[in-house]
GUMARDREN-136143 format. One record per atom (N, C-alpha, C): residue in one letter; x, y, z. Coordinates in steps of 0.2 Angstrom, whole numbers, plus 5000, padded with zeros to 4 digits. Atoms other than C-alpha are relative to their C-alpha. Last residue first. Layout:
AXYZ...
***
This chain:
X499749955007X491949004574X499950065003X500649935003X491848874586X500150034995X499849964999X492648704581X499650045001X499849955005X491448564578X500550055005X500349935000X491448424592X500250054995X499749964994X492048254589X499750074996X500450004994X490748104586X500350065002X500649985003X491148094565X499750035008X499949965005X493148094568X499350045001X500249934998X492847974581X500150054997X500749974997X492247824571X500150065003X500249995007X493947774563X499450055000X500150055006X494347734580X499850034994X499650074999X495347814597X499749964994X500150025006X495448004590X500149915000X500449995005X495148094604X499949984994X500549974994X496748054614X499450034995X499949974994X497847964600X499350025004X500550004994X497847844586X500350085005X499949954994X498447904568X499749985007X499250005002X498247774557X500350045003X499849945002X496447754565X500650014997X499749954998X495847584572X500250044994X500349954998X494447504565X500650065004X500149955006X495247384554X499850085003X499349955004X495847314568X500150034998X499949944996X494147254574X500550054998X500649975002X493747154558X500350045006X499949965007X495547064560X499450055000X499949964999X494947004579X500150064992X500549974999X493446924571X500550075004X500449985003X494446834560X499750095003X499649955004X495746784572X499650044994X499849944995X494346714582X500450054997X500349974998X493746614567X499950075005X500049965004X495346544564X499550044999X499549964999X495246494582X500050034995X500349954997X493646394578X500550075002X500449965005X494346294565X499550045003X499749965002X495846254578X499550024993X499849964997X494646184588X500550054996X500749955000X493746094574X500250055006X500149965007X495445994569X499650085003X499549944998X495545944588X500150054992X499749995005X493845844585X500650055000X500250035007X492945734597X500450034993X500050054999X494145754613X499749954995X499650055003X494645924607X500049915001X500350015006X492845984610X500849964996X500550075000X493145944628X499749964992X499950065002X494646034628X499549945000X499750005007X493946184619X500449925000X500450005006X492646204634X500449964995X500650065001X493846184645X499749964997X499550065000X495146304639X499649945001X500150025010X493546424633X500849935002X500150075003X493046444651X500249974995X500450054992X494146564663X499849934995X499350034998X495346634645X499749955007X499950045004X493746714639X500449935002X500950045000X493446814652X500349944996X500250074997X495446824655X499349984999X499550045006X495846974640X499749935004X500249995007X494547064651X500349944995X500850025000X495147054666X500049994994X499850074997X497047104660X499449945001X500050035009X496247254651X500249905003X500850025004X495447304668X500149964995X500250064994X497247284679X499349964995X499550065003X498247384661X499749955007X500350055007X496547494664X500549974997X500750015000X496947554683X499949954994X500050074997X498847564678X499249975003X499950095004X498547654662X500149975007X500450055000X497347794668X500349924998X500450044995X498347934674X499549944998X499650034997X499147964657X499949975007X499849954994X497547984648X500549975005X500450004993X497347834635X500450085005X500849985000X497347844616X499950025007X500049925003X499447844614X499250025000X499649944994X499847714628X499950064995X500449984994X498247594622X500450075002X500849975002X498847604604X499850025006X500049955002X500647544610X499550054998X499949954997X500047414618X500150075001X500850004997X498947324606X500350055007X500349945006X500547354594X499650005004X499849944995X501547234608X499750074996X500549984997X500347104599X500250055005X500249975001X501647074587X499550065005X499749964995X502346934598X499950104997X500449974993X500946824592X500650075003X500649955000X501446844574X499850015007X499949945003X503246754578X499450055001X499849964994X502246634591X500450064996X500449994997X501446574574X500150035008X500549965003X502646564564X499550055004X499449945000X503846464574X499650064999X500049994992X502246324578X500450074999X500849984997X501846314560X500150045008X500149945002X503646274557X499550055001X499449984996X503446124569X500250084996X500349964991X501846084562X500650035001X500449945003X502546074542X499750005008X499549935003X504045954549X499550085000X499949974991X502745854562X500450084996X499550054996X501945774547X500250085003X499149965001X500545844537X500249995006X499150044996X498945734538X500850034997X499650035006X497545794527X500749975003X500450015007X496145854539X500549954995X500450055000X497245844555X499549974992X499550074997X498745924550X499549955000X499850025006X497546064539X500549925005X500750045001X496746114555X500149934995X499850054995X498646184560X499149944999X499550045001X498446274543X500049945007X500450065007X496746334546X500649954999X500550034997X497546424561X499649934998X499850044995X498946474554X499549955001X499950045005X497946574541X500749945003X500650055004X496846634553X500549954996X500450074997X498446674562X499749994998X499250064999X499546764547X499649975005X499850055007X497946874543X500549965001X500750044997X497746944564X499849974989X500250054994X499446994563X499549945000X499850045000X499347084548X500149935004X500250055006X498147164552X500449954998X500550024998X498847234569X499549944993X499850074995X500347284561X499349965003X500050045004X499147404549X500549935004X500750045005X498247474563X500449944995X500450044997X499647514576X499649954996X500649994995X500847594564X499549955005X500550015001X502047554551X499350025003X499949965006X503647624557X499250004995X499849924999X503347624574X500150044993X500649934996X502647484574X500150045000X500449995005X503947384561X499350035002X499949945005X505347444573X499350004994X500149934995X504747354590X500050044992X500850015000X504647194577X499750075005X500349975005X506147214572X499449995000X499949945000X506847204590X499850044993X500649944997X505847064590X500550065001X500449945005X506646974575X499450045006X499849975006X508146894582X499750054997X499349944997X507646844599X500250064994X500549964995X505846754591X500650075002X500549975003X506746644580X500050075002X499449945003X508246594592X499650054994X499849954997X506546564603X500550054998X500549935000X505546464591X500450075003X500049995004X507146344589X499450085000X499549975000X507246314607X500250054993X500049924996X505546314610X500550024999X500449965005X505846154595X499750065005X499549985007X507246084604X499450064996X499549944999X506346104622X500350004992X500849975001X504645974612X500650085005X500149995007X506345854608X499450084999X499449965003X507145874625X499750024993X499849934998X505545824634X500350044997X499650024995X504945684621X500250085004X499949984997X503545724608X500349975006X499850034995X502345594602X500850035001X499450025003X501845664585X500749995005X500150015005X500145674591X500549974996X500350065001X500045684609X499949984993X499950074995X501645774612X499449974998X499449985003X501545924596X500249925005X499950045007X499745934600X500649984999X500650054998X499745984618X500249964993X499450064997X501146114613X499749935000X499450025004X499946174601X500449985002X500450065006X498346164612X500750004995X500250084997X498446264628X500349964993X499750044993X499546394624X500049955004X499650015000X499146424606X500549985009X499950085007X497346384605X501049985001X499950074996X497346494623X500049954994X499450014998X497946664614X500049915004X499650045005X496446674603X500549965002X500250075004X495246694615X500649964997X500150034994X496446824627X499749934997X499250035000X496846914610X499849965006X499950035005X494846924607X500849985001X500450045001X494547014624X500149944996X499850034997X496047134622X499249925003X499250045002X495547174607X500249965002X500250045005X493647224613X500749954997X500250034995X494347334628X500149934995X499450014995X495647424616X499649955003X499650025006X493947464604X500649975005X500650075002X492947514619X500449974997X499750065003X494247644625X499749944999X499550005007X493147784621X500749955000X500350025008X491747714632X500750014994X500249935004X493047724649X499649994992X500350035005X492947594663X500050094995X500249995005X494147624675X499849994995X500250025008X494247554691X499950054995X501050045002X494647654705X500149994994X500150094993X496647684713X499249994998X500450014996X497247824697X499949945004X500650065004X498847844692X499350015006X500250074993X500047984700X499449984995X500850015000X500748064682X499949965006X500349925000X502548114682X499549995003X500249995007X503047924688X499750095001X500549975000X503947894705X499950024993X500049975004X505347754705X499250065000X500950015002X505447664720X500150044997X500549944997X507547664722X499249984994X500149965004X508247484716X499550065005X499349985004X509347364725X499850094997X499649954996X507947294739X500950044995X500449974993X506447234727X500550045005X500349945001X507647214712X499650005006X499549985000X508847074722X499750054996X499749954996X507247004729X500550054999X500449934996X506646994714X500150015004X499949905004X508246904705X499550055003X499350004997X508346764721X500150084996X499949994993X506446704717X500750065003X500349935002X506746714698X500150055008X499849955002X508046574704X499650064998X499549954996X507146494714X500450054997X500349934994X505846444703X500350035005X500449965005X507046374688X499750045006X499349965002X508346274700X499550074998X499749944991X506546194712X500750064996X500349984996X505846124694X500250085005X500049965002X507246074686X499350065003X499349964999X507545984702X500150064993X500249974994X505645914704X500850044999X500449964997X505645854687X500150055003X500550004996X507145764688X499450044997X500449964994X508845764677X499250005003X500750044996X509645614671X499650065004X499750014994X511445724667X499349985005X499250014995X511545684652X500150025005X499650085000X509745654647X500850025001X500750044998X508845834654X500349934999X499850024996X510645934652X499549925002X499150015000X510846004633X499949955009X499950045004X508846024631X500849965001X500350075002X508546084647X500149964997X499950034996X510046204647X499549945002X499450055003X509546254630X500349985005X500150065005X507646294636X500749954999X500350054997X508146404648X499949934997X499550034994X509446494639X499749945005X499450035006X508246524624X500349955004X500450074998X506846584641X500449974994X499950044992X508146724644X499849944998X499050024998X508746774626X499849955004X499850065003X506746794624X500749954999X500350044998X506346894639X500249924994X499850034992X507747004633X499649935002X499550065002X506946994614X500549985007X500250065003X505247064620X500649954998X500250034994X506247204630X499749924997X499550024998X506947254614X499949965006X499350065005X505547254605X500549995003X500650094997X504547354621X500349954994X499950044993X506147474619X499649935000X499350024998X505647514601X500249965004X500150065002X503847534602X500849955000X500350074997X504047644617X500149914995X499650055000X505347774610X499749935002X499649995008X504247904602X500449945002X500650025005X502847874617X500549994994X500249955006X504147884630X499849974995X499849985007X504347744642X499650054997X499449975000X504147754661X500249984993X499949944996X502047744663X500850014996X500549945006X501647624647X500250055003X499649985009X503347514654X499650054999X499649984998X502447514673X500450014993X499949934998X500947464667X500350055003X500549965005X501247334658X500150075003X499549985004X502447284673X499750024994X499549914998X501047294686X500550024994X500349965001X499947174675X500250075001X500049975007X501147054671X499550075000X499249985000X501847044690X499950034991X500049924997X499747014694X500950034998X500449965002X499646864680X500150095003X499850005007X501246784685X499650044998X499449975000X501146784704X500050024992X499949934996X499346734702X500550045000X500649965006X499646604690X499850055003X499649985001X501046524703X499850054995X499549954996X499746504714X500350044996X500249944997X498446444703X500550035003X500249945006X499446304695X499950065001X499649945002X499946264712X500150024994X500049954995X498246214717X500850044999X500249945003X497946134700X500050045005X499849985004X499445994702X499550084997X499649984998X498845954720X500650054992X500449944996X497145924713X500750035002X500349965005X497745814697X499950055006X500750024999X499245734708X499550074995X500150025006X501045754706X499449965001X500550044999X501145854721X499849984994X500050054992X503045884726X499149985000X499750105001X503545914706X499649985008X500650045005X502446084707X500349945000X500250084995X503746144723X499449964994X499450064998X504946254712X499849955003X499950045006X503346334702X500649955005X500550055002X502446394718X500149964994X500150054995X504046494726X499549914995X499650075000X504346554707X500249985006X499850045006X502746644703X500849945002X500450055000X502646704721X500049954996X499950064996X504246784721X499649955002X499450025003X503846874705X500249955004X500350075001X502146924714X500549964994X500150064997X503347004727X499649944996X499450054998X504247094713X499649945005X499550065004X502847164706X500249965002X500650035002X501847234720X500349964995X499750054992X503547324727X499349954994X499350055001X503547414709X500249955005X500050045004X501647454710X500649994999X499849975007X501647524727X500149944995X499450024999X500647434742X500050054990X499450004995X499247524750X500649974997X500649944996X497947574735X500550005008X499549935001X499047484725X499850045004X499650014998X497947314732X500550084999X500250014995X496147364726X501050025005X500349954999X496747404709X500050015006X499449974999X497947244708X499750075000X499950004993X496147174711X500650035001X500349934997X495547184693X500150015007X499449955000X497047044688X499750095003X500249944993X495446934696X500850054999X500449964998X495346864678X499850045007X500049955004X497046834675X499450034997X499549944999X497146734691X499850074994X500649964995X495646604685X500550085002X500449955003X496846574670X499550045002X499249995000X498046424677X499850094997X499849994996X496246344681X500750065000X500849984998X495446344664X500450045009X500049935006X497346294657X499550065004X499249954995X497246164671X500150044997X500249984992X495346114666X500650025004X500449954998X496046114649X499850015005X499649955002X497445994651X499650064998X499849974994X496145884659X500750065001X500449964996X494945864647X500550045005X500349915002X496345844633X499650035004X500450025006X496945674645X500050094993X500749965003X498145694659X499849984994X500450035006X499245544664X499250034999X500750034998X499745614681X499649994994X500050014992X501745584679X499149985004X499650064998X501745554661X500049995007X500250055002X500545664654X500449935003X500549985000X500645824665X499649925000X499950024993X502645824666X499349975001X499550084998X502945784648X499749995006X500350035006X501445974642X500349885005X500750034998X502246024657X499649964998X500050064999X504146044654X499249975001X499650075004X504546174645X500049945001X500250015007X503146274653X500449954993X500650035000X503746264670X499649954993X499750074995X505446314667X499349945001X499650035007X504946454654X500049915003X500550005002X503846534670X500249944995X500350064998X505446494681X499349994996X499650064996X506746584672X499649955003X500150055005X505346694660X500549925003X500550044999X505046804675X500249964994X499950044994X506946864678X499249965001X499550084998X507446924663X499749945005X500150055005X505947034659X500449964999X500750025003X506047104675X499849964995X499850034996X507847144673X499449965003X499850045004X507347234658X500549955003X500550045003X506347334666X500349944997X500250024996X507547384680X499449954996X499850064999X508847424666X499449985006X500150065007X507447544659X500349945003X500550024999X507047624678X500449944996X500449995005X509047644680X499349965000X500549974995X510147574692X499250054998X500450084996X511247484683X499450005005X500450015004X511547664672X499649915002X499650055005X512147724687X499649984996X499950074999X510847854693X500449984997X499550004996X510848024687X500049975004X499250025003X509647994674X500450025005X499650075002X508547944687X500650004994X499250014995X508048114693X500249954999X499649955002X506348134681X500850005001X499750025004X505847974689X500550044994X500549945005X505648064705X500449964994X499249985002X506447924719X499550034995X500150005007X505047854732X500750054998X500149935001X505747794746X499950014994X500650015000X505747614748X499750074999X500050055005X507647604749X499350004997
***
């Protein structure tokens, strides 16, 4: 069971048994209680421990410390393999999500924040770097949109049993809760003992990697880690203290983003493959600023929930782009280096991610406009990076810049 199995030798596996079906079981199976959590938070948060915007930051802040110690899934591989490593922090994620109703207090609420952010952080890091290892460079962008749109089905279905059940059948907290986290619970054990250990061509390296030529990749991943907390902390956030959001109503509108979201992430694998990392990448980071300003624009001139609620759809559509930030790293990096540097990149994306939740909710307590006119800033400053990548990325040619630093031919 635990034996490794030569990936080469898996097409002769059933096709249930398979790396790819094992990804995509994976991506089924963390969005069940992650989704679970998150559809209801923002409600659970305000109602039960009548948080403020300071304190929906400082659990953001908290919920975020994990994905800056993702530099430790280094440490860890070093005895346990990276597919057992997954699944277990899968079963962490939905142990610590099923009991979050049992301490509806602000301490008891960030202790299992942490846990569950643990499981979640280290399970994204293995799996990252378990797709860049077992997909093919010609077929990655592709899959990783298909994979994007599974995880999207899954968390739709999440949602729409919420919304369809929460008032007809008076549900709890604590019970959607315990259903959601046990169930991811129940699919990783069933990947942990179902599936042969898969062996990659390339054995990865067990010590950090810091490499100069992927600077660019580090810096990305930096800037998406900023930007990503406007949209996680602070547009749900807004969407219940502003235009007073009920549970089912703030699940209808995840509901709506996700049939969005399902539909066009397989076209969203095809337009990086077809267009490239660089110019996906631009667009991306022009559609947020231009978000960004707009979510400012609610407060500045007062637009009604209609022009948010679009705003919101939009703006996860562009986030889901960022599977471009992947594909760059799997064609610049030496195959040995991606699970080491999908732990580094992890770090990295959290510096950020540790205090800017905080921070942002203390600035949303005088000005929540000014937070989203700081975000379009961030999106800014990733755009100017973007630019910097190549049209062609690969090994020796990771930015615009290396062209001028690589060595003449002899003669």
């Amino acid at each position: 069971m635990f034996k490794p199995f030569l990936l080469s030798d898996s097409s002769g596996l059933p096709l249930w048994r398979r790396p790819v079906t094992l990804l995509f079981l994976m991506s089924a199976a963390m969005p069940i209680a992650f989704f679970s959590w998150y559809a209801l938070l923002n409600n659970f948060v305000i109602e039960v421990a009548g948080f403020d915007g300071s304190d929906i930051g400082l659990l953001h802040t908290v919920r975020e410390i994990p994905g800056f110690m993702a530099i430790g899934v280094i440490a860890i591989i070093l005895f346990v393999r990276e597919q057992v490593l997954g699944m277990v922090s899968l079963v962490l994620l939905g142990v610590a999500t099923a009991f979050t109703a049992w301490f509806p207090s602000l301490n008891g609420i960030l202790m299992l924040t942490f846990l569950s952010s643990l499981g979640f952080h280290y399970y994204e890091t293995v799996n990252q770097s378990l797709q860049l290892q077992w997909l093919p460079k010609d077929k990655a962008p592709q899959v990783l949109g298909w994979l994007l749109g599974m995880g999207s089905a899954t968390t739709l279905l999440v949602f729409v049993l919420i919304m369809l059940m929460w008032e007809t059948l008076n549900l709890s907290y604590n019970i959607v809760f315990m259903v959601g986290g046990f169930t991811t619970v129940g699919l990783a054990l069933f990947a942990l003992f179902a599936y042969p250990q898969f062996e990659s061509p390339t054995p990865q390296n067990k010590t950090m990697v810091l490499r100069k030529r992927y600077w660019l990749y580090y810096a990305l991943q930096f800037m998406a880690g900023a930007r990503r907390q406007i949209f996680m902390v602070f547009a749900g956030f807004m969407m219940v203290e502003r235009f007073g959001f009920d549970v089912h109503e703030l699940t209808g509108l995840y509901l709506v983003n996700l049939v969005v979201k399902m539909l066009v992430a397989p076209f969203l694998g095809k337009a990086v493959g077809y267009f490239g990392e660089r110019r996906t990448l631009i667009w991306e980071y022009v559609g947020l600023t231009l978000v960004f300003m707009a979510y400012g624009g609610i407060y500045w001139f007062g637009w009604g929930v209609l022009f948010a609620s679009v705003l919101y759809v939009v703006d996860n559509i562009l986030f889901g782009l960022a599977l471009a930030l992947k594909t760059y790293f799997q064609k610049i990096a030496d195959p040995a280096d991606i699970a080491p540097t999908a732990a580094v990149a992890f770090t990295i994306n959290h510096i950020a991610a540790v205090f800017l939740p905080v921070l942002l909710g203390l600035l949303w307590l005088v000005s929540p406009a000014a937070v989203f006119g700081l975000a379009s800033l961030m999106a800014l400053t990733s755009l100017g990076l973007s630019l910097l990548i190549p049209r062609h990325p690969e090994q020796g040619n990771e930015t615009i810049f290396s062209k001028y630093r690589m060595p003449a031919p002899a003669e």
